[in-house]
PASEBA-1860 file (N, C-alpha, C; in nm, 3 decimals):
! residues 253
1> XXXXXXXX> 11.325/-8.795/2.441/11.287/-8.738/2.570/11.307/-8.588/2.569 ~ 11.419/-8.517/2.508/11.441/-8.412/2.524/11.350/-8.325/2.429 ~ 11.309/-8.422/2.307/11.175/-8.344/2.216/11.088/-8.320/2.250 ~ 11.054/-8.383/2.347/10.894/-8.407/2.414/10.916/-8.289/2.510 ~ 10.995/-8.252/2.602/11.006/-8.114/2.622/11.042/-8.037/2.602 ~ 11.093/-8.047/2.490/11.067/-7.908/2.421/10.930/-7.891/2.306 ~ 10.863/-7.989/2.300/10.706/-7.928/2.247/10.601/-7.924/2.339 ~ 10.656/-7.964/2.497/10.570/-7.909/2.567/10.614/-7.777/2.652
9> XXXXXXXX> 10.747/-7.711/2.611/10.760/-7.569/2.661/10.682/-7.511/2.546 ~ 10.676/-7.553/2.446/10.624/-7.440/2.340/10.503/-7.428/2.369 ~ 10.415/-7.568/2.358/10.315/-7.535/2.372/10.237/-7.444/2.513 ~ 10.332/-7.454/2.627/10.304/-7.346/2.730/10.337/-7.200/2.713 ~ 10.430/-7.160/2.607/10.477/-7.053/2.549/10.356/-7.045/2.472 ~ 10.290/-7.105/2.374/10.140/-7.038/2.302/10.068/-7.004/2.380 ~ 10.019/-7.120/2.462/9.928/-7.049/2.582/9.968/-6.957/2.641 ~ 10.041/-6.902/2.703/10.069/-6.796/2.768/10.081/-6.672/2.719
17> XXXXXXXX> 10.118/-6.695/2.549/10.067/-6.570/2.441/9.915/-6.525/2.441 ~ 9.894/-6.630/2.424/9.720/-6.630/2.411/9.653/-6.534/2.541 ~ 9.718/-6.595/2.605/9.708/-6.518/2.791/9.736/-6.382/2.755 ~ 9.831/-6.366/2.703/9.877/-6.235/2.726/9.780/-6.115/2.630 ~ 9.749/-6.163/2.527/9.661/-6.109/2.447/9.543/-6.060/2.417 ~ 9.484/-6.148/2.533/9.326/-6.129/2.637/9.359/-6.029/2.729 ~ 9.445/-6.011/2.801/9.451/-5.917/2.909/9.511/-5.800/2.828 ~ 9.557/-5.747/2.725/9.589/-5.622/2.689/9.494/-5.579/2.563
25> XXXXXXXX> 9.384/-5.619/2.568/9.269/-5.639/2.489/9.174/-5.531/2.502 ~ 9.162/-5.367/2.448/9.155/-5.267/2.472/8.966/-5.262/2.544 ~ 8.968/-5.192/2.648/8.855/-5.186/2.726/8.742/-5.130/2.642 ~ 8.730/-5.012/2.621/8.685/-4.935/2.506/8.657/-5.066/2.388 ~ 8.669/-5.139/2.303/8.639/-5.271/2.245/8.510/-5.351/2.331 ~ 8.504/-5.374/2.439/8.410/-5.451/2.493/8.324/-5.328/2.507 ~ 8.323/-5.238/2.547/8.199/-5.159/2.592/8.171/-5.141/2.461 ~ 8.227/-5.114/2.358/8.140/-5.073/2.191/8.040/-5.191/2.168
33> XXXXXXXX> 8.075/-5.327/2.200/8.044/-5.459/2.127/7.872/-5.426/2.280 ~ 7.856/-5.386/2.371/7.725/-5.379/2.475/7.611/-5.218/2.392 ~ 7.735/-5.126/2.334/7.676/-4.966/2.310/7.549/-5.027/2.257 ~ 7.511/-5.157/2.181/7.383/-5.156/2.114/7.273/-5.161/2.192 ~ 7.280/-5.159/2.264/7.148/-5.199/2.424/7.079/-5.038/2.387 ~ 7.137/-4.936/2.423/7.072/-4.770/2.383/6.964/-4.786/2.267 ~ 7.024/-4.855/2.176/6.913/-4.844/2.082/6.810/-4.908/2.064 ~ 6.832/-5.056/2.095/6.696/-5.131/2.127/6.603/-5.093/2.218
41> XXXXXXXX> 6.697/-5.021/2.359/6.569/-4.901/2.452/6.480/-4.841/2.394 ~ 6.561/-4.709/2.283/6.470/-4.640/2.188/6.347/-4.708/2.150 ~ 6.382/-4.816/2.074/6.262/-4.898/1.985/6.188/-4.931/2.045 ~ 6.200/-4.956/2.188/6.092/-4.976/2.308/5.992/-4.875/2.327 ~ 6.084/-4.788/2.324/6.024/-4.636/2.398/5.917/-4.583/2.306 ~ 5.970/-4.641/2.203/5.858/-4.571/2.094/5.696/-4.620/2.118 ~ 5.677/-4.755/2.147/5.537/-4.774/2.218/5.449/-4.674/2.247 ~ 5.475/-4.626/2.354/5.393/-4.541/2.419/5.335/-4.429/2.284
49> XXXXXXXX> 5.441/-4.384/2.221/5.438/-4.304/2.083/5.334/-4.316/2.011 ~ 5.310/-4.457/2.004/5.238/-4.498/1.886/5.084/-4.539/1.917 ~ 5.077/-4.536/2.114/4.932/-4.580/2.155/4.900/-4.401/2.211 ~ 4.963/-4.332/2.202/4.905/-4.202/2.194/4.849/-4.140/2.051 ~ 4.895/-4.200/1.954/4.832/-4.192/1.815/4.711/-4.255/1.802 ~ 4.721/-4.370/1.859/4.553/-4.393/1.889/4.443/-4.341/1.940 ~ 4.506/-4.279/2.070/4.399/-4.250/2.116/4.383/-4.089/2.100 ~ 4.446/-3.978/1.991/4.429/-3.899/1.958/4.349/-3.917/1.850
57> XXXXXXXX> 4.290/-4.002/1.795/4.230/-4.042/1.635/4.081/-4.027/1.662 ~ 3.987/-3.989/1.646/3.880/-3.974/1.626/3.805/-4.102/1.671 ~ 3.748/-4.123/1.749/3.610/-4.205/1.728/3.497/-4.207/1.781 ~ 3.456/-4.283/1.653/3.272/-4.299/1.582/3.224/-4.330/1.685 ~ 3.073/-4.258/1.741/3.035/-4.299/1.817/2.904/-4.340/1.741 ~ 2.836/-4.474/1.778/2.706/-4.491/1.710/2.627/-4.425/1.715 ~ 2.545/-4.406/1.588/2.442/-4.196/1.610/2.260/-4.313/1.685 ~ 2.314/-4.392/1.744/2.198/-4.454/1.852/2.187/-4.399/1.985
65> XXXXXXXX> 2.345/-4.331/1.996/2.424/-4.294/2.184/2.330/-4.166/2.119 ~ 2.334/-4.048/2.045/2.264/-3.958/2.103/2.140/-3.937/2.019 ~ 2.052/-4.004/2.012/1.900/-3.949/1.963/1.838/-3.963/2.104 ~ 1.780/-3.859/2.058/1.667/-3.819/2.191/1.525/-3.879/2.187 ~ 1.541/-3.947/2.324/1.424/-4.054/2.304/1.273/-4.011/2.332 ~ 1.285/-3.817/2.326/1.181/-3.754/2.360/1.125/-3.714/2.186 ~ 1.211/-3.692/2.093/1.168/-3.727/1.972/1.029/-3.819/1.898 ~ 0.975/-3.698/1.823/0.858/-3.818/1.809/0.896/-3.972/1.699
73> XXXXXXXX> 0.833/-4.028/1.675/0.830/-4.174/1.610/0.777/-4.147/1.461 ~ 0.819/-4.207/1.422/0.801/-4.207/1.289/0.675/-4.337/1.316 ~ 0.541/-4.294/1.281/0.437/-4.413/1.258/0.416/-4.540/1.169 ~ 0.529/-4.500/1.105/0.518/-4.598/0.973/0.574/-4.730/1.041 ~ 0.680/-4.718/1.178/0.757/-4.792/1.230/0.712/-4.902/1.357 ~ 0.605/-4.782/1.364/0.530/-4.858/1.558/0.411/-4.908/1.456 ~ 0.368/-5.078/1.501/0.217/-5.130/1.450/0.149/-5.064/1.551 ~ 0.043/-5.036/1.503/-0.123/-4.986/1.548/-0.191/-5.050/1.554
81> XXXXXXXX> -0.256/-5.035/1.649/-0.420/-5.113/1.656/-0.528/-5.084/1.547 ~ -0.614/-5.142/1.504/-0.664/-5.081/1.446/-0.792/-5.024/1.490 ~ -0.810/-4.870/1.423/-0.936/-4.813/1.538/-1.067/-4.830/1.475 ~ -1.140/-4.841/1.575/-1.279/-4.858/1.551/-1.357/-4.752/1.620 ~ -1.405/-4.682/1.534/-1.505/-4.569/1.532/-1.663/-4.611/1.598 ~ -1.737/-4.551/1.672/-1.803/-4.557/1.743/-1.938/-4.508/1.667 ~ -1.910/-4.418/1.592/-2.002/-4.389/1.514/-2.022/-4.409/1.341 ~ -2.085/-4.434/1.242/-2.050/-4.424/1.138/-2.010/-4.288/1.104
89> XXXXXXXX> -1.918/-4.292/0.973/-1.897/-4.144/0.944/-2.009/-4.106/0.840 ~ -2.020/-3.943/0.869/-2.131/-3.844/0.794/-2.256/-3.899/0.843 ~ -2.291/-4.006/0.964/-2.432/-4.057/0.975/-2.469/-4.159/0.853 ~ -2.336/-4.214/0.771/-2.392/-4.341/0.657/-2.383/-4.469/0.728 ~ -2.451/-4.554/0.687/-2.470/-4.729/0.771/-2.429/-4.802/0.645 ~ -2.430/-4.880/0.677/-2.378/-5.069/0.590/-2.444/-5.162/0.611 ~ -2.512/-5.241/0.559/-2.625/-5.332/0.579/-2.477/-5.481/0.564 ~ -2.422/-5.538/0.617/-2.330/-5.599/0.629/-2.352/-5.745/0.759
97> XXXXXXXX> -2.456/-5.707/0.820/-2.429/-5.774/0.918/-2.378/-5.807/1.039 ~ -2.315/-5.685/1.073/-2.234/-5.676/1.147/-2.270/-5.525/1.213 ~ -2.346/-5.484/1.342/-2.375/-5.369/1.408/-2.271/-5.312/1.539 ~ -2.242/-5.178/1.476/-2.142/-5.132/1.578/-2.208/-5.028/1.660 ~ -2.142/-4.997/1.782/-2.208/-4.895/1.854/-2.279/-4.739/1.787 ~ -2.362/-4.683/1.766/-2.417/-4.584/1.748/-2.477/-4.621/1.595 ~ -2.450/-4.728/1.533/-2.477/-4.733/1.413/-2.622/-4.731/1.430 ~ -2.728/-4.769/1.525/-2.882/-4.698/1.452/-2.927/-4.634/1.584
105> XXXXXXXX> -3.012/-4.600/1.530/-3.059/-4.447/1.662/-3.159/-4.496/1.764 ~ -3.170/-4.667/1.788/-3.257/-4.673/1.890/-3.235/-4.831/1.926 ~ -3.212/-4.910/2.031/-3.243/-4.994/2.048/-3.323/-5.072/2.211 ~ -3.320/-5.225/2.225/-3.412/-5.263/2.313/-3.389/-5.390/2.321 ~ -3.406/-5.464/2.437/-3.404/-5.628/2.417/-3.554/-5.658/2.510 ~ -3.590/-5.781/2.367/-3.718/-5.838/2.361/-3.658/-5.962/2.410 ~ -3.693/-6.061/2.485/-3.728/-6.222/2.503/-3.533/-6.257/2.448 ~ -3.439/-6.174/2.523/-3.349/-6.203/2.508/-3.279/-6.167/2.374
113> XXXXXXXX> -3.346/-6.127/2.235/-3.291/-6.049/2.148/-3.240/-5.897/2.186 ~ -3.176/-5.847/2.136/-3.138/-5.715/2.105/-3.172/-5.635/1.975 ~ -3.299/-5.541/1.986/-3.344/-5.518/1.885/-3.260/-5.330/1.859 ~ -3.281/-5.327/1.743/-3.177/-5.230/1.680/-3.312/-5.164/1.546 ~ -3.274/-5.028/1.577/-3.394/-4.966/1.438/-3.351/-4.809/1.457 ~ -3.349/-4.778/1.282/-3.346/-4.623/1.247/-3.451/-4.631/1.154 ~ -3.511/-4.518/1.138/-3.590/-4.504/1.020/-3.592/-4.330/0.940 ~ -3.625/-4.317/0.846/-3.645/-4.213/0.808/-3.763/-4.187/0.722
121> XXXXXXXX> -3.858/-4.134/0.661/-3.997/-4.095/0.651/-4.014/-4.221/0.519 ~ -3.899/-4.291/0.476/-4.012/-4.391/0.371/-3.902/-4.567/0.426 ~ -3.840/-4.535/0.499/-3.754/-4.688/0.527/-3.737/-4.683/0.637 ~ -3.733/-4.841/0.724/-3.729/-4.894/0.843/-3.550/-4.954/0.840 ~ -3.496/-4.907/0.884/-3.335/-5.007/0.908/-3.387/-5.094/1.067 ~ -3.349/-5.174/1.056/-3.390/-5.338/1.141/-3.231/-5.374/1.171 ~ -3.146/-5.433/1.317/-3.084/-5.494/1.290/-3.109/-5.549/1.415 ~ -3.107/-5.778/1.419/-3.142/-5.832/1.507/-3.051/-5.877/1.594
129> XXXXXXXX> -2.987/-5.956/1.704/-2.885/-6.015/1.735/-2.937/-6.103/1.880 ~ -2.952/-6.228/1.781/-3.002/-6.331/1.882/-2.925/-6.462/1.945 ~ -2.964/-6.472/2.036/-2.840/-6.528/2.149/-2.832/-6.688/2.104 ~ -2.941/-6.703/1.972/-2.936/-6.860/1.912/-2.874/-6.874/1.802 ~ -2.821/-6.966/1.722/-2.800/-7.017/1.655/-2.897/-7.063/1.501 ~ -3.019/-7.064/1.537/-3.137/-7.095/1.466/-3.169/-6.946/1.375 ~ -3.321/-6.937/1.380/-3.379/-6.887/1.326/-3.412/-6.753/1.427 ~ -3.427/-6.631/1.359/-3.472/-6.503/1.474/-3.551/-6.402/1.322
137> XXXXXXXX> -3.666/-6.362/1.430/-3.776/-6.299/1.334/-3.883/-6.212/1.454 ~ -3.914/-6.083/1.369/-3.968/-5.984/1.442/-4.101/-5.922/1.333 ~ -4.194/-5.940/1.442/-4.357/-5.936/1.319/-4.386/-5.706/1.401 ~ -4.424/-5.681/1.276/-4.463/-5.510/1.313/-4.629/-5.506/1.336 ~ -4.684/-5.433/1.441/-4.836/-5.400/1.478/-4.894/-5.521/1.472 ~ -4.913/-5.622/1.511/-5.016/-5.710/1.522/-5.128/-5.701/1.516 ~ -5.252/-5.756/1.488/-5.400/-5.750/1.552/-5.406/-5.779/1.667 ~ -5.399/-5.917/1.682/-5.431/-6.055/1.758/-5.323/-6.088/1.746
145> XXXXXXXX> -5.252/-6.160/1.880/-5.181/-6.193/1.873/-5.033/-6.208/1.754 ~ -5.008/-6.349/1.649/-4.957/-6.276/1.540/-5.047/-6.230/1.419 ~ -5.171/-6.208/1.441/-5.259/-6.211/1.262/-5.244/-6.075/1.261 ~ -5.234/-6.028/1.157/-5.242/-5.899/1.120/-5.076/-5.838/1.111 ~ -4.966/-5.928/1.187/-4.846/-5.850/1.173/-4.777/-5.899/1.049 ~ -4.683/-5.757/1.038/-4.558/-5.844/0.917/-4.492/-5.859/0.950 ~ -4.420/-5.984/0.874/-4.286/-6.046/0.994/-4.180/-6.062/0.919 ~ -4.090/-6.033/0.954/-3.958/-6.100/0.831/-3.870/-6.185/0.972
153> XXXXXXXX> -3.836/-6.298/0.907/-3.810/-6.420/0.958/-3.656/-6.442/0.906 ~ -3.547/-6.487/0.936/-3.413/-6.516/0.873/-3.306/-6.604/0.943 ~ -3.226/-6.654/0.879/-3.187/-6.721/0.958/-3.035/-6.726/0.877 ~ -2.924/-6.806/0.943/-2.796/-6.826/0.854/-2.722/-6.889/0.905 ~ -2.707/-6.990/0.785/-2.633/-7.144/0.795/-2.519/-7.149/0.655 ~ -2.405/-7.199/0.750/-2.252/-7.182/0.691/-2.289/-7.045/0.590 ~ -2.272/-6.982/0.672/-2.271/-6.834/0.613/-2.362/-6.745/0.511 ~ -2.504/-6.883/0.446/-2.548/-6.825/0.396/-2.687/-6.758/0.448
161> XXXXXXXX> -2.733/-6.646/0.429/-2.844/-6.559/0.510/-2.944/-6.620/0.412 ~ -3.049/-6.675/0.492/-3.243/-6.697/0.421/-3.306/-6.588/0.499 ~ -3.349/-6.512/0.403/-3.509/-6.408/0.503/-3.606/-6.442/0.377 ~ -3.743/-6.406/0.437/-3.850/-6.416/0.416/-3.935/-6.328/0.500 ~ -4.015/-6.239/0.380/-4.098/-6.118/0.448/-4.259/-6.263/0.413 ~ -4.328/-6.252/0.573/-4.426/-6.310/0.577/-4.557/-6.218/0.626 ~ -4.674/-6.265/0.642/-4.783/-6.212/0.737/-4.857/-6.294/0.809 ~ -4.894/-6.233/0.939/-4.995/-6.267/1.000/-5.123/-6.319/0.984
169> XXXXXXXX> -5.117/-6.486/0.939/-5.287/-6.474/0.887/-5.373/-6.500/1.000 ~ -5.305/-6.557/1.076/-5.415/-6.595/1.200/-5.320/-6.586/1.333 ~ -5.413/-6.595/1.456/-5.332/-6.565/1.575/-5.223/-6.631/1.619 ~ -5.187/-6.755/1.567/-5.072/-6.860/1.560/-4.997/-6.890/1.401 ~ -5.055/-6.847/1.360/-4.966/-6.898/1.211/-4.948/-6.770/1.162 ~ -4.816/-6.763/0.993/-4.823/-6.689/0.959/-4.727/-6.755/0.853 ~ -4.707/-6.635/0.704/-4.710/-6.768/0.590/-4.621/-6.648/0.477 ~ -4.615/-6.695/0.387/-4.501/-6.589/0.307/-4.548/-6.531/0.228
177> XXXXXXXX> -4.542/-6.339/0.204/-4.648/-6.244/0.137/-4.648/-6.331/-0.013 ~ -4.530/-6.388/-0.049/-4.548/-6.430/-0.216/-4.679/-6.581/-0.233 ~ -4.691/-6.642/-0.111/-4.786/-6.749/-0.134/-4.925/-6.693/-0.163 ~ -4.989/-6.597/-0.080/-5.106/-6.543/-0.060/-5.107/-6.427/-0.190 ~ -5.009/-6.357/-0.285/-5.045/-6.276/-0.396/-4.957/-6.176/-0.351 ~ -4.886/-6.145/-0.252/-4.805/-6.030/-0.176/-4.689/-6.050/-0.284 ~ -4.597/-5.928/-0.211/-4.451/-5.913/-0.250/-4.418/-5.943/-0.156 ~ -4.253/-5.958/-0.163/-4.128/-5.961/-0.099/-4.085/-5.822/-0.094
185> XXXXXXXX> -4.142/-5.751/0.010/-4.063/-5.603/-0.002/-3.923/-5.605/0.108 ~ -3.868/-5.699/0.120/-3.709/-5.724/0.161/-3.606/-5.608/0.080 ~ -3.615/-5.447/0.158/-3.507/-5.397/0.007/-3.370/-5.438/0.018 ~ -3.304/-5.444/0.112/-3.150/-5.536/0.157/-3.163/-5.602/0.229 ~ -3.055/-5.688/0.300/-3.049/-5.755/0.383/-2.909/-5.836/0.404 ~ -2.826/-5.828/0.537/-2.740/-5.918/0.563/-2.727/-5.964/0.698 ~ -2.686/-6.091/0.665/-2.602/-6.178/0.827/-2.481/-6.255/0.832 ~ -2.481/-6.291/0.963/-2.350/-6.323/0.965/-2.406/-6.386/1.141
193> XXXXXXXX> -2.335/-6.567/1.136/-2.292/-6.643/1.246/-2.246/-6.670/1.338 ~ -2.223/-6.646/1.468/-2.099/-6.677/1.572/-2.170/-6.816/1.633 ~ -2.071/-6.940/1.667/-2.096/-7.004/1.770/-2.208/-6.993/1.885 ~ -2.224/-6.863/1.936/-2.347/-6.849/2.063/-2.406/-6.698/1.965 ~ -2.420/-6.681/1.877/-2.517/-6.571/1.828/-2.551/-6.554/1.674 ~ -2.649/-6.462/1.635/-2.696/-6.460/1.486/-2.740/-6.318/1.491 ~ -2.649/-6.257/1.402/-2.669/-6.127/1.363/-2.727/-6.087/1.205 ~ -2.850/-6.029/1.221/-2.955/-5.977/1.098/-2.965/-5.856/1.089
201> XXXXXXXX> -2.937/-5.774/0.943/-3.025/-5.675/0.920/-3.090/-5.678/0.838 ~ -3.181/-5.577/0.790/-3.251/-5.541/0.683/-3.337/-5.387/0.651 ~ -3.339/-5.378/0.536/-3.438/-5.207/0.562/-3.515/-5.302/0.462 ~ -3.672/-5.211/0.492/-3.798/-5.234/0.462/-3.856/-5.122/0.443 ~ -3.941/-5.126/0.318/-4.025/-4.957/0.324/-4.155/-4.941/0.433 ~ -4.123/-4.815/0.488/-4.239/-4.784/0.599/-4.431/-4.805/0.525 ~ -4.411/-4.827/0.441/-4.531/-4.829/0.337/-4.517/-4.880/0.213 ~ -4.544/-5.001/0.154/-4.455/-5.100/0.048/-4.611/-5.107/-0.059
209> XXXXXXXX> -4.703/-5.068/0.033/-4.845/-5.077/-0.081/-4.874/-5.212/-0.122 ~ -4.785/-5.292/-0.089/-4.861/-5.444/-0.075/-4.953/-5.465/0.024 ~ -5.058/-5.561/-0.040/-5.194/-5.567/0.093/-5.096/-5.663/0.147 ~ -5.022/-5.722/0.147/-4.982/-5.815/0.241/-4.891/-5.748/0.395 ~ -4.878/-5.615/0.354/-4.788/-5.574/0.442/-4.892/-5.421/0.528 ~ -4.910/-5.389/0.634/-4.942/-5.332/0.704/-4.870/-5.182/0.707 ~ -4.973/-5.076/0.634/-4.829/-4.990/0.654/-4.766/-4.933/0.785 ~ -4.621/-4.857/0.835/-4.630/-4.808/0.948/-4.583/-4.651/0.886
217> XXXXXXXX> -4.640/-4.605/0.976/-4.608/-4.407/0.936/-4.476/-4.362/1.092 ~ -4.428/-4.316/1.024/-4.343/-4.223/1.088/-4.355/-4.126/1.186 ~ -4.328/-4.167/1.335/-4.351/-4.108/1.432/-4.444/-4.161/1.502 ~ -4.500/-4.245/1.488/-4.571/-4.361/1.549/-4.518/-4.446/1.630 ~ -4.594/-4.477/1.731/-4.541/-4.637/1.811/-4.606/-4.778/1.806 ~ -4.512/-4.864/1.757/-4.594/-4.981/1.715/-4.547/-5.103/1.817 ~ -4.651/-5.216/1.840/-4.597/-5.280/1.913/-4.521/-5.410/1.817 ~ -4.391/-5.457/1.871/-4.336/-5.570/1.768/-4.301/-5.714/1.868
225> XXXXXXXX> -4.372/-5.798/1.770/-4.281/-5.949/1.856/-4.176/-6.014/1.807 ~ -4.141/-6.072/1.879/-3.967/-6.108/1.854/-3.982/-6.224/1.924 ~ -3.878/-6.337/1.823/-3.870/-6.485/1.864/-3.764/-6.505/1.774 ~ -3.708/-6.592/1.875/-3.552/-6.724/1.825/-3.610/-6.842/1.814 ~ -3.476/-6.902/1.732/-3.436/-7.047/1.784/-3.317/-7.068/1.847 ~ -3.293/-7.137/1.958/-3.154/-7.140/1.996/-3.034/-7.240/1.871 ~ -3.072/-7.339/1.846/-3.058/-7.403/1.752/-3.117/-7.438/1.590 ~ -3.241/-7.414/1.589/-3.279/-7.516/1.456/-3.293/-7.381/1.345
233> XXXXXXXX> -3.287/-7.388/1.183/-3.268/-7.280/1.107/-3.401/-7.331/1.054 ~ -3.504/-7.425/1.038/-3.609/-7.375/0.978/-3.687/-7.296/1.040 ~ -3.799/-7.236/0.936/-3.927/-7.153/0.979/-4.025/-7.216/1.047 ~ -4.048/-7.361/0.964/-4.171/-7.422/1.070/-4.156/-7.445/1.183 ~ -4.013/-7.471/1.232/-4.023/-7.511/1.360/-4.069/-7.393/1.505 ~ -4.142/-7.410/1.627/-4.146/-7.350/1.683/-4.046/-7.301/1.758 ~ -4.072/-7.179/1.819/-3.943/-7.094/1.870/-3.849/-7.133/1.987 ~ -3.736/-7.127/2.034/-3.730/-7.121/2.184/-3.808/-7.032/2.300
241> XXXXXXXX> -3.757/-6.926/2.243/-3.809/-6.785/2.293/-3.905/-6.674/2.278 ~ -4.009/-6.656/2.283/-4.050/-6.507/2.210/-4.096/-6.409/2.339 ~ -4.092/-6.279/2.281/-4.171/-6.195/2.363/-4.222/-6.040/2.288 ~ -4.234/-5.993/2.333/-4.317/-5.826/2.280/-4.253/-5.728/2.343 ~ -4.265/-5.622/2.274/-4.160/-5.457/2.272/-4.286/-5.348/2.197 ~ -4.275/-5.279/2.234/-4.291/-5.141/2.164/-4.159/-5.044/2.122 ~ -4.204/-4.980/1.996/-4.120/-4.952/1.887/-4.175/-4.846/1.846 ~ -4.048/-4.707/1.898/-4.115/-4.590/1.864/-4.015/-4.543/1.722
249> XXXXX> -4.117/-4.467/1.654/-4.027/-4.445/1.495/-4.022/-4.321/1.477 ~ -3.940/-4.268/1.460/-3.887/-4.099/1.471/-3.923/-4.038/1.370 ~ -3.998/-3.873/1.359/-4.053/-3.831/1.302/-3.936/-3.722/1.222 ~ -3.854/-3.739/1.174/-3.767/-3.667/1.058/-3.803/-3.541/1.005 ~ -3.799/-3.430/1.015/-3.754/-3.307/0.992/-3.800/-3.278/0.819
END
């Protein structure tokens, strides 16, 4: 009994050391063990430091922000239309088939064709454009009705062009210069198809010296007939359309 208190005075004697040892426990000691707070501030502070380095640094601005959009273009860059000239150049033509504005120096519409002609003191340029599909043909000076004219006749199916230089043998018929002993004085000739039209040219000499052909002189006015087919591409068949024009031929310098 008397052991037991005396190891429980002692043990109130440790504790109360312990006690005593906490309270004389130098002040200055606890504030050193907080002093580190100052410096982790610093390391904070530096932030701002380091986003002012940013935004002192240079930057790229894309060289798109300043081009001037009053600057001309480089052409190589913009597509173009492509242009179409109104006239041929130097006054040269193309027997192609295909007639553009100013390309011959005179035209007229007969019985619904559009007739087209230049000439110069020994050749006739001809170009036809008929609102058919078939056959289209134009006879020069007639007698009678068609006898006595020359006619070139043509037509073009899946793209390929038939002409035939014919004559007038009688007031309704007319037949091909090579059957009767004539030439073919056809010196070029092209066409070309659309769905609702048929475009012909051809040059012919104003004077070919075949009896089959009628000559015409330069500066003269001749009368010409003109006839389609809306549909059909032979010759024998009769026309849709025909009618008559006069055809003046320019006297060249």
């Amino acid at each position: 009994m008397g052991r037991t208190i005396l190891y429980i005075l002692i043990g109130v004697s440790v504790v109360g050391a312990l006690a005593v040892l906490l309270l004389i426990t130098p002040v200055a000691e606890v504030t050193n063990s907080t002093a580190v707070m100052p410096e982790v501030q610093d390391v904070v502070t530096e932030t701002p430091e380091s986003t002012e380095v940013v935004a002192e640094s240079p930057v790229e601005v894309p060289e798109t922000v300043d081009v001037d959009e009053t600057a001309p273009v480089n052409p190589e860059e913009v597509p173009t239309e492509p242009v179409v000239e109104d006239t041929p150049v130097d006054g040269s033509y193309s027997i192609d088939g295909t007639i553009v504005a100013g390309e011959y120096a005179h035209e007229m519409t007969v019985a619904g064709v559009d007739v087209y002609w230049s000439n110069d003191n020994h050749r006739l340029r001809v170009g036809l454009v008929s609102p058919g599909t078939g056959f289209v043909s134009i006879g020069f000076d007639p007698d009678r009705q068609m006898e006595g004219a020359n006619f070139i006749i043509a037509s073009v199916h899946e793209g390929e062009l038939t002409i035939r230089d014919d004559y007038g043998t009688e007031p309704l018929a007319h037949m091909e210069d090579t059957v009767r002993g004539g030439q073919d004085n056809i010196l070029t000739a092209a066409g070309n198809e659309w769905p609702d039209q048929t475009v012909v040219e051809f040059v012919i000499p104003l004077d070919s010296g075949d009896t089959m052909d009628k000559p015409l002189i330069a500066g003269h006015e001749y009368t010409v007939l003109v006839a389609y087919h809306s549909m059909v591409d032979s010759f024998s068949n009769r026309h849709t359309r025909r009618g008559s024009g006069q055809m003046q031929l320019d006297l060249p310098e």
